[in-house]
FIFI-746753 format. One record per atom (N, C-alpha, C): x, y, z; residue in three letters; atom name; residue number from 1. Coordinates in steps of 0.2 Angstrom, whole numbers, plus 2048, in hexadecimal, padded with zeros to 3 digits. Atoms other than C-alpha are relative to their C-alpha. Example, Ala and Ser with C-alpha at 12.3 -4.5 7.8 and 13.67 -1.06 7.14 Angstrom:
<nodes>
     u     v     w   resn   name   resi
   804   7FA   800    ala      N      1
   83E   7EA   827    ala     CA      1
   804   806   800    ala      C      1
   7FC   7FA   7FF    ser      N      2
   844   7FB   824    ser     CA      2
   7FC   805   803    ser      C      2
</nodes>
This chain:
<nodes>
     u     v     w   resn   name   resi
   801   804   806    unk      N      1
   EA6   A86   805    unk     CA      1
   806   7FC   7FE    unk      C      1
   7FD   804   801    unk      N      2
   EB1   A77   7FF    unk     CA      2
   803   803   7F9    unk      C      2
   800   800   806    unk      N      3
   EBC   A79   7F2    unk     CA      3
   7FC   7FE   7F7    unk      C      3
   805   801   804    unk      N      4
   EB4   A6E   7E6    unk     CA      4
   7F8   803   7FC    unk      C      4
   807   7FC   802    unk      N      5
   EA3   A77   7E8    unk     CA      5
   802   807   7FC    unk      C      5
   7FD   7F9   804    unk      N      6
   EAD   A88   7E1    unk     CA      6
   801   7FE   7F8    unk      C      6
   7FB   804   807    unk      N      7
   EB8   A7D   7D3    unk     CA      7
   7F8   7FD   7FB    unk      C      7
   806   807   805    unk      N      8
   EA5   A72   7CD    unk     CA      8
   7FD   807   7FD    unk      C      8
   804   7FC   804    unk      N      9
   E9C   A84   7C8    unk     CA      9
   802   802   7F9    unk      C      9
   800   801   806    unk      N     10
   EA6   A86   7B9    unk     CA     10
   7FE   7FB   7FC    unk      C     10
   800   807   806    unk      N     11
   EA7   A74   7B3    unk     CA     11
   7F8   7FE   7FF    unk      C     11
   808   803   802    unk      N     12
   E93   A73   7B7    unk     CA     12
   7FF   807   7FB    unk      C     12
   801   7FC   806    unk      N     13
   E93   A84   7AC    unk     CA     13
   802   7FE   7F9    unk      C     13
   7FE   801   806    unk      N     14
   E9C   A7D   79D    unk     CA     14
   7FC   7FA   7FD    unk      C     14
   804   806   803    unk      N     15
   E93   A6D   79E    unk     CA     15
   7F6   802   7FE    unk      C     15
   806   7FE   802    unk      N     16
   E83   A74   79E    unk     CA     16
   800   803   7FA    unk      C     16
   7FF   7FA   808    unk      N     17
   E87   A82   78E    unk     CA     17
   7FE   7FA   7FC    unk      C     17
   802   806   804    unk      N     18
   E8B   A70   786    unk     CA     18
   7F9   7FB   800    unk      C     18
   808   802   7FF    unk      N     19
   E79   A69   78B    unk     CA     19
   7FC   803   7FC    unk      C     19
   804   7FD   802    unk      N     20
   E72   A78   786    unk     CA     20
   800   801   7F9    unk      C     20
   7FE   800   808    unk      N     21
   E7C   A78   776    unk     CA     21
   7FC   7FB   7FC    unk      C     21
   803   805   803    unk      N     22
   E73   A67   771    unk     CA     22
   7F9   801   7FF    unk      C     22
   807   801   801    unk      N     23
   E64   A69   776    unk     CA     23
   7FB   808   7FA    unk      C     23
   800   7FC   804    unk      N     24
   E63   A7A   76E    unk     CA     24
   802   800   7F7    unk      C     24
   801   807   808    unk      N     25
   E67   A6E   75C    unk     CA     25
   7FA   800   800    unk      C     25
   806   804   800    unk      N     26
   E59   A64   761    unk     CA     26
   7FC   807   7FD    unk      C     26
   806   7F9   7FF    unk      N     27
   E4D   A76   763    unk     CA     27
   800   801   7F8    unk      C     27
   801   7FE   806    unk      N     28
   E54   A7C   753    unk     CA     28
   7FE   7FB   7F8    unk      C     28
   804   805   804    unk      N     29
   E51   A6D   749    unk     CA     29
   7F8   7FE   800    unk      C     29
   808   802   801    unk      N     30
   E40   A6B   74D    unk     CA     30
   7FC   805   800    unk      C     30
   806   7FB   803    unk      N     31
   E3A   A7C   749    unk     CA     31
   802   802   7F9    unk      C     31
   7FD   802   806    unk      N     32
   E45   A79   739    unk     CA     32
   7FB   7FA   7FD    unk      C     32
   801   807   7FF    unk      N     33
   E3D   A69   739    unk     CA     33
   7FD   7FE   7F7    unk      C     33
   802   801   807    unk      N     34
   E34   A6B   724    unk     CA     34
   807   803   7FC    unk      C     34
   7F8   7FB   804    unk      N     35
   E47   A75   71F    unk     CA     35
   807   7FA   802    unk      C     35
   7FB   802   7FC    unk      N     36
   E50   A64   727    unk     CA     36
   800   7F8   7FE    unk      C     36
   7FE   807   800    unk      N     37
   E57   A54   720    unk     CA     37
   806   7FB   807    unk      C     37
   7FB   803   7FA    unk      N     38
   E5B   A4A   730    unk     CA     38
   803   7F8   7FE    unk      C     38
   7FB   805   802    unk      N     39
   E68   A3C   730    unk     CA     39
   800   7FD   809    unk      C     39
   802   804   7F9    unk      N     40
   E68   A2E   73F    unk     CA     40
   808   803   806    unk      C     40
   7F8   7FF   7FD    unk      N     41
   E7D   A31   742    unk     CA     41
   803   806   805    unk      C     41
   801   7FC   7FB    unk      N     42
   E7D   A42   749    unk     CA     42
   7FB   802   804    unk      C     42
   802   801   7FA    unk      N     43
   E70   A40   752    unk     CA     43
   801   7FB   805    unk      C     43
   7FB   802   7FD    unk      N     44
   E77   A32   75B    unk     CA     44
   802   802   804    unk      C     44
   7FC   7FB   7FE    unk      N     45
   E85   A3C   75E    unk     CA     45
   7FE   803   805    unk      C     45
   806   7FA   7FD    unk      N     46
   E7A   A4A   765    unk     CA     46
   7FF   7FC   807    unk      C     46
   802   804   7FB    unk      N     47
   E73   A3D   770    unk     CA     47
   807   800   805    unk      C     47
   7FC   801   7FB    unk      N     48
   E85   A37   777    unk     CA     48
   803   805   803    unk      C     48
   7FE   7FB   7FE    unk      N     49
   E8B   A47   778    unk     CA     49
   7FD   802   808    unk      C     49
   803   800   7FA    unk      N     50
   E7E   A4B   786    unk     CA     50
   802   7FC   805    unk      C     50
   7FE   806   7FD    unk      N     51
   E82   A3A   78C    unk     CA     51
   807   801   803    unk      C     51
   7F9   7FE   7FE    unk      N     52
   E93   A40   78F    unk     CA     52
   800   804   804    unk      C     52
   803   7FC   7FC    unk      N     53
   E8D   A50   797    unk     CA     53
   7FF   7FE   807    unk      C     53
   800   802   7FA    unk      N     54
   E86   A48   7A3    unk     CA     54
   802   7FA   804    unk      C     54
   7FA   805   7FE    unk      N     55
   E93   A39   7A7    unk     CA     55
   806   804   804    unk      C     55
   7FB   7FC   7FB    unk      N     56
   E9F   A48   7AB    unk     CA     56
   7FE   803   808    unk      C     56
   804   7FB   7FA    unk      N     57
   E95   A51   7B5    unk     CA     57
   7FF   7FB   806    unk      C     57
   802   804   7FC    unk      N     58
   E90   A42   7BD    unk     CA     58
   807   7FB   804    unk      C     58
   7FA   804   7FC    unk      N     59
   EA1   A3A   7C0    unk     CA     59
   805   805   805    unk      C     59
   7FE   7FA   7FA    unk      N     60
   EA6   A4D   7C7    unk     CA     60
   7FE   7FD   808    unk      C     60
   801   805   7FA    unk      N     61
   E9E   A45   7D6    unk     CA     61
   805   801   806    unk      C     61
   7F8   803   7FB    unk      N     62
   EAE   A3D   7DB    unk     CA     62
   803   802   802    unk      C     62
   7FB   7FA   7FD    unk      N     63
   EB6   A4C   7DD    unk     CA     63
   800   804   807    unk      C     63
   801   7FB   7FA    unk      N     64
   EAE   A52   7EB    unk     CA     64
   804   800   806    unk      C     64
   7FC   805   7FA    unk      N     65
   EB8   A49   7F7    unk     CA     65
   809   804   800    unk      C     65
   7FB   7FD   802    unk      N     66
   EC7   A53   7F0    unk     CA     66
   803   805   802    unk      C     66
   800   7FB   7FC    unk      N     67
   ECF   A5E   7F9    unk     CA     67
   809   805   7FE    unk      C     67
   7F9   7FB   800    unk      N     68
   EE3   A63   7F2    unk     CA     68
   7FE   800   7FA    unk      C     68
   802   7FC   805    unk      N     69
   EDC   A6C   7E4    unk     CA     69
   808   804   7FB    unk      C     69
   7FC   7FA   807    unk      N     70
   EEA   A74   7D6    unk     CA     70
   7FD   803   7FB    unk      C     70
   7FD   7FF   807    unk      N     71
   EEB   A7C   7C8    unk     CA     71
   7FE   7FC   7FA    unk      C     71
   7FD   804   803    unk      N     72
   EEE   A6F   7BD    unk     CA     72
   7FC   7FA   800    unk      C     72
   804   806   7FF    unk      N     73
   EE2   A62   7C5    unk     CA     73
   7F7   805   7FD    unk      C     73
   807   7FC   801    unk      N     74
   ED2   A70   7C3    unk     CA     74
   800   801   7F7    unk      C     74
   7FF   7FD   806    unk      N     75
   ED9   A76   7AF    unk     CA     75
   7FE   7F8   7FD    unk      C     75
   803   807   804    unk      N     76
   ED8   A62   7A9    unk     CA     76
   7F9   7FF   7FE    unk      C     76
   805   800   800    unk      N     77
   EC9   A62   7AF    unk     CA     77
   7FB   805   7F9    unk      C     77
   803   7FC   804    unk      N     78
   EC3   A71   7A6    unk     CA     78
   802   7FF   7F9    unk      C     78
   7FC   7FF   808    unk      N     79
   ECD   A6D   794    unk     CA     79
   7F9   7F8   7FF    unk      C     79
   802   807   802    unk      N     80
   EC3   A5B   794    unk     CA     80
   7F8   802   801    unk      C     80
   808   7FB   801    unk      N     81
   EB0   A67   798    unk     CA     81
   802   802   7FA    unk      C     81
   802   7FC   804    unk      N     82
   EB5   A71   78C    unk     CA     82
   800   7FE   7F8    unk      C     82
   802   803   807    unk      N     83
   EB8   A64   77F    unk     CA     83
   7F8   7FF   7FE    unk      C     83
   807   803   801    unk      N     84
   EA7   A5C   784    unk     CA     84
   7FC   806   7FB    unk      C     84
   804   7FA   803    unk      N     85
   EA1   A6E   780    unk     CA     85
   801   7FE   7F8    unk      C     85
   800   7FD   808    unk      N     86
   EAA   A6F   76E    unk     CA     86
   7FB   7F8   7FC    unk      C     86
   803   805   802    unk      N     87
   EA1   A5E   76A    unk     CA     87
   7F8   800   7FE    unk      C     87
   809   7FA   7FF    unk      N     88
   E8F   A66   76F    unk     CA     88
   801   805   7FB    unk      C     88
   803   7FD   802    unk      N     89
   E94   A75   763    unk     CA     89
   801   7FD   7FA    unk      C     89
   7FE   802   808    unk      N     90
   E99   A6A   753    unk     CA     90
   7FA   7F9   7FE    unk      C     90
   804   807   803    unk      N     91
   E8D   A5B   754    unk     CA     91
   7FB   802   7FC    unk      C     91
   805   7FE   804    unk      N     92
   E7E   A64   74F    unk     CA     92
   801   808   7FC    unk      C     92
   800   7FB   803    unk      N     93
   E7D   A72   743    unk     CA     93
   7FD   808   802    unk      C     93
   804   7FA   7FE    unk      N     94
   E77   A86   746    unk     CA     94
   7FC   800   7FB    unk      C     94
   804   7FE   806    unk      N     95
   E69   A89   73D    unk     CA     95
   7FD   806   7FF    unk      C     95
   804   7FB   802    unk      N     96
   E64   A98   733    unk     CA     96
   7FA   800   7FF    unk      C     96
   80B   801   801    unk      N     97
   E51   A9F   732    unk     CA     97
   801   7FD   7F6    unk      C     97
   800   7FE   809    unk      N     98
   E4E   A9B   71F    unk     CA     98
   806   7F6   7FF    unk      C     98
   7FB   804   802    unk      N     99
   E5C   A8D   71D    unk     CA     99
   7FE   7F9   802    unk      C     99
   802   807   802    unk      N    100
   E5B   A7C   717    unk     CA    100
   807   7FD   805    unk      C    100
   7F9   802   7FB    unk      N    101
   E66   A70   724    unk     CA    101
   7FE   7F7   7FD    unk      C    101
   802   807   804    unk      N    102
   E6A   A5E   71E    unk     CA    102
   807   7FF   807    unk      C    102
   7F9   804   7FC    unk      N    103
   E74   A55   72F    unk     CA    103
   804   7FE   7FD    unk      C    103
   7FB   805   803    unk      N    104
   E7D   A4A   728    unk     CA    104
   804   804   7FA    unk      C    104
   7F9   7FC   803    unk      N    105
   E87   A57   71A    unk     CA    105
   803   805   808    unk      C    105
   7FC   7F8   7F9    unk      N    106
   E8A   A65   72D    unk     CA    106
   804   7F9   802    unk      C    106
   7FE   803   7FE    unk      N    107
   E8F   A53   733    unk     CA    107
   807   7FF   7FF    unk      C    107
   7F8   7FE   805    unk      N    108
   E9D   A4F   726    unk     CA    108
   804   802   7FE    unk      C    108
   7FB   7F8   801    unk      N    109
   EA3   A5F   725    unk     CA    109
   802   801   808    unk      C    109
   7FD   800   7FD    unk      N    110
   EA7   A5D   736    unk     CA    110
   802   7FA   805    unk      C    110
   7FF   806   7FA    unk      N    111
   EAA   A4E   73C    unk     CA    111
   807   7FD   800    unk      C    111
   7FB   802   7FF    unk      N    112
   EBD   A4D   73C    unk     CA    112
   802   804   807    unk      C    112
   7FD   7FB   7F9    unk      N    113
   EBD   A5D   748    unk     CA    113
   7FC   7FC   805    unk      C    113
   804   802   7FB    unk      N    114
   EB0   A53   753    unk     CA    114
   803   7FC   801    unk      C    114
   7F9   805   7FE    unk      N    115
   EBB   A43   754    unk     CA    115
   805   802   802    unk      C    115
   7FB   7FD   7FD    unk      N    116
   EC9   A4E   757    unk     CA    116
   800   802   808    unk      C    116
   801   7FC   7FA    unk      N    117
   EC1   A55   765    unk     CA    117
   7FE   7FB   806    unk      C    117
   801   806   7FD    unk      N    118
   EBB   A44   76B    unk     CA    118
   805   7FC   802    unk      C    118
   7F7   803   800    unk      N    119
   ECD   A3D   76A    unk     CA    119
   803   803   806    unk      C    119
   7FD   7FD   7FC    unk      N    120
   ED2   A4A   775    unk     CA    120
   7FD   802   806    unk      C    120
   804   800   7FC    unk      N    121
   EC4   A4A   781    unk     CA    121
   802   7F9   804    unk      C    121
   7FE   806   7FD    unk      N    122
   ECA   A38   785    unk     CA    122
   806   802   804    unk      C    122
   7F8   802   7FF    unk      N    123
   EDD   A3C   785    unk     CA    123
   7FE   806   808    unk      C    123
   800   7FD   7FA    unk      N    124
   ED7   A4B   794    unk     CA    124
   7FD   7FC   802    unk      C    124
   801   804   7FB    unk      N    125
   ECC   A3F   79C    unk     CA    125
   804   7FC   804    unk      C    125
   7FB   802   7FE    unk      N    126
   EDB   A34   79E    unk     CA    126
   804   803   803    unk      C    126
   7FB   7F9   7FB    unk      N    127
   EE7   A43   7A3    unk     CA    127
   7FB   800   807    unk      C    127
   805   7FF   7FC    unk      N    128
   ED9   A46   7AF    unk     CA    128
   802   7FF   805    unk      C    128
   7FD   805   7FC    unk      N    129
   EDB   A37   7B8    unk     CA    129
   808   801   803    unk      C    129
   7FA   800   801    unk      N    130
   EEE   A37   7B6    unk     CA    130
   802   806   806    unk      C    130
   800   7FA   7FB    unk      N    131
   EEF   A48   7BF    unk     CA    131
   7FA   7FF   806    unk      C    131
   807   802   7FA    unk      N    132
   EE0   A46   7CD    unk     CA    132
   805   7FB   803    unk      C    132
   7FE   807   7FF    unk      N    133
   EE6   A34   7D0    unk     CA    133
   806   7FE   802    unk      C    133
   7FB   800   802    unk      N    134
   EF7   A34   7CE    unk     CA    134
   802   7F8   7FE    unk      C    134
   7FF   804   801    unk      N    135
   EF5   A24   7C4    unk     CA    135
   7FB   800   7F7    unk      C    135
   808   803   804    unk      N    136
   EE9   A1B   7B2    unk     CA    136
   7FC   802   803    unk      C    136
   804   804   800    unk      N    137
   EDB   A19   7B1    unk     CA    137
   800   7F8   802    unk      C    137
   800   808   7FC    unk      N    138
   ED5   A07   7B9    unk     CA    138
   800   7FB   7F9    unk      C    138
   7FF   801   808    unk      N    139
   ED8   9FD   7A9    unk     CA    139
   7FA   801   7FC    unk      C    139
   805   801   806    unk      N    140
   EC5   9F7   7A5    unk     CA    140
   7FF   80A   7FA    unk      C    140
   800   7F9   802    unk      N    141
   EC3   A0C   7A3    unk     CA    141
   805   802   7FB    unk      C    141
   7FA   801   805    unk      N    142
   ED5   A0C   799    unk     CA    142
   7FE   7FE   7FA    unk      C    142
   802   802   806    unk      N    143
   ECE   A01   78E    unk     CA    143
   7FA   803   7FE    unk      C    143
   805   7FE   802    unk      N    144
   EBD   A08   78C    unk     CA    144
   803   808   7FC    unk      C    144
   7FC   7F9   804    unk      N    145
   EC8   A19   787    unk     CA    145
   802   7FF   7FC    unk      C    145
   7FC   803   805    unk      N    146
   ED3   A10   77C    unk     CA    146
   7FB   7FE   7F9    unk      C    146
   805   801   803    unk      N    147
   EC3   A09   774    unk     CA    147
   7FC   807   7FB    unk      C    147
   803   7F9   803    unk      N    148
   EBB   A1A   771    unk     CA    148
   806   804   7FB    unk      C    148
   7FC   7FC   806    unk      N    149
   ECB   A21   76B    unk     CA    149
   801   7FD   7F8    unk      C    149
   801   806   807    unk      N    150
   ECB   A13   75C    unk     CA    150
   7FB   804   7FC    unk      C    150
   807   7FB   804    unk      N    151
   EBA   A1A   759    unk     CA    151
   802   806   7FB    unk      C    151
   7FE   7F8   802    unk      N    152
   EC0   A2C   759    unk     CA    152
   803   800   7FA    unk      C    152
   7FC   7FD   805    unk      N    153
   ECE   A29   74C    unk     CA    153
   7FC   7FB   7FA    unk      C    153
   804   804   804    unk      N    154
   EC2   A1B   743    unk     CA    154
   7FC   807   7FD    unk      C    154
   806   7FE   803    unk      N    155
   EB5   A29   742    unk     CA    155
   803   808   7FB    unk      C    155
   7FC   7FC   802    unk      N    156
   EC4   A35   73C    unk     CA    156
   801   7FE   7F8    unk      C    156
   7FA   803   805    unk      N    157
   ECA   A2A   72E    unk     CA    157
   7F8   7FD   7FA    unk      C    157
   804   806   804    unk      N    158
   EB8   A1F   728    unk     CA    158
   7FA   808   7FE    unk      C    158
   806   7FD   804    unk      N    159
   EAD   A2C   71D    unk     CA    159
   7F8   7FE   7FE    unk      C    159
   807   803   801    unk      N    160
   EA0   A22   71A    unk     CA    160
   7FA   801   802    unk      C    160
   807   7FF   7FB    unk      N    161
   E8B   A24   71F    unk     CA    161
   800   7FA   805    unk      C    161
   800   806   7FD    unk      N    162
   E8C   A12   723    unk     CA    162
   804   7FE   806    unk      C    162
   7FC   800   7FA    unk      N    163
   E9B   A13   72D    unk     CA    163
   801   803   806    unk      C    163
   800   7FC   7FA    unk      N    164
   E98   A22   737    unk     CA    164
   7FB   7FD   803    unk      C    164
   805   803   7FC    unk      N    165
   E87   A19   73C    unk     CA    165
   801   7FC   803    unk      C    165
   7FC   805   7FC    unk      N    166
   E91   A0A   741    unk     CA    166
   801   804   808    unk      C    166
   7FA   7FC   7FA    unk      N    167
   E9D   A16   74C    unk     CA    167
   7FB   800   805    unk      C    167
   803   7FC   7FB    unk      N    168
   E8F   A1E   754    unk     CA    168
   7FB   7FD   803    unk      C    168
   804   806   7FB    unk      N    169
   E84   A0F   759    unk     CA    169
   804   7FB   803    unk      C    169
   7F9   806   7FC    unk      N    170
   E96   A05   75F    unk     CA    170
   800   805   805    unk      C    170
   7FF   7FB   7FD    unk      N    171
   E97   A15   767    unk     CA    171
   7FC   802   809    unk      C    171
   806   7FE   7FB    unk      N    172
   E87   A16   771    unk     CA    172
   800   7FA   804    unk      C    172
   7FE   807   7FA    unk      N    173
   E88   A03   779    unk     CA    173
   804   801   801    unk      C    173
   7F6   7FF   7FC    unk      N    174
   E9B   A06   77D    unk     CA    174
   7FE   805   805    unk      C    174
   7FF   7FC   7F9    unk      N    175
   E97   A15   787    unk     CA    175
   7F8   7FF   804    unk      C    175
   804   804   7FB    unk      N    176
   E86   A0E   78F    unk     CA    176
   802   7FD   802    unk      C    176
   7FE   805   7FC    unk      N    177
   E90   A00   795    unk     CA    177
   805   806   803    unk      C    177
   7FA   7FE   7FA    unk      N    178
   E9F   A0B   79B    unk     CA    178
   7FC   803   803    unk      C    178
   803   7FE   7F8    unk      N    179
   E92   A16   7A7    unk     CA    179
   7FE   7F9   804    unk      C    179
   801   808   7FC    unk      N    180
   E8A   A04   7AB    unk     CA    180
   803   7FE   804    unk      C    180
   7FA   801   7FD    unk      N    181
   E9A   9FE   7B0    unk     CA    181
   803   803   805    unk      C    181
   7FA   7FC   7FE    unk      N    182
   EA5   A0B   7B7    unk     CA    182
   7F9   806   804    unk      C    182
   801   7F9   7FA    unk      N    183
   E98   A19   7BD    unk     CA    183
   7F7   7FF   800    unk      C    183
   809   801   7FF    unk      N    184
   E85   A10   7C1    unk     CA    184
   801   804   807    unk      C    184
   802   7FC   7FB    unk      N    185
   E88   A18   7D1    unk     CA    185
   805   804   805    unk      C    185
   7FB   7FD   7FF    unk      N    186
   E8E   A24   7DA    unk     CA    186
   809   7FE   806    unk      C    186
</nodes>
């Protein structure tokens, strides 16, 4: 077996937890579904989360070709899964039997830890790069990071309903075009 193949079982284990984590949202909102004030922004989110999910996994790919494996090039990797994960456990809320859920108040109760996590999902996908590569990112992809991180501290700092809907519909055509662009194939 090739390194790679050994190193991808955790990262496809984390990234899946995080799938699992969202879609197990969806499940529990919709048999909540009369106990449930939905709001358009975290789900969104929700959405791009998955979208992210599967962008990692799908850019994992690249790696297979890889062969001086460290330490240190395997752990980035896994700190940057396991953001995606913490994203998956804060975008949507757990739901109790019996309890009333309103998205949008679970949202901005935590949506400075999720932008945080956001923020820092970039900064290790760059490290990523950095270490693997031993170089950036290629700029357009620099910029597309730089752009999101904007987002992240925008989405850290702007309270607003209005604003966070902004965020997270700039959000969803900024990273449709970065897979577009940068990862339509393999």
């Amino acid at each position: 077996m090739d390194a790679f193949s050994y190193l991808s079982v955790l990262i496809s284990i984390i990234l899946g937890l995080a799938i699992t984590q969202v879609l197990q949202g969806y499940r529990a909102l919709l048999l909540a579904r009369g106990r449930t004030q939905i709001e358009a922004t975290p789900l969104i989110w929700s959405g791009l989360v998955l979208l992210f999910a599967a962008q990692a996994w799908w850019a994992s790919f690249g790696l297979t070709a890889r062969h001086d494996w460290n330490f240190l090039g395997f752990a980035v990797i896994l700190v940057q899964m396991g953001l995606i994960y913490m994203l998956s456990a804060l975008v949507l809320p757990d739901v109790a039997p019996g309890e009333k859920i309103h998205l949008g108040d679970h949202f901005r109760t935590h949506r400075r830890a999720f932008f945080a996590f956001l923020l820092a999902m970039l900064v290790a996908s760059i490290c990523k790069e950095a270490i693997l590569a031993d170089r950036l990112p290629l700029p357009i992809n620099l910029a597309f990071h730089f752009a999101f991180g904007l987002g992240s501290v925008a989405g850290m700092v702007l309270s607003g309903g209005r604003a966070q809907l902004a965020l997270a519909l700039i959000a969803s055509v900024g990273f449709l075009s970065y897979v577009a662009l940068l990862f339509g194939r393999l």
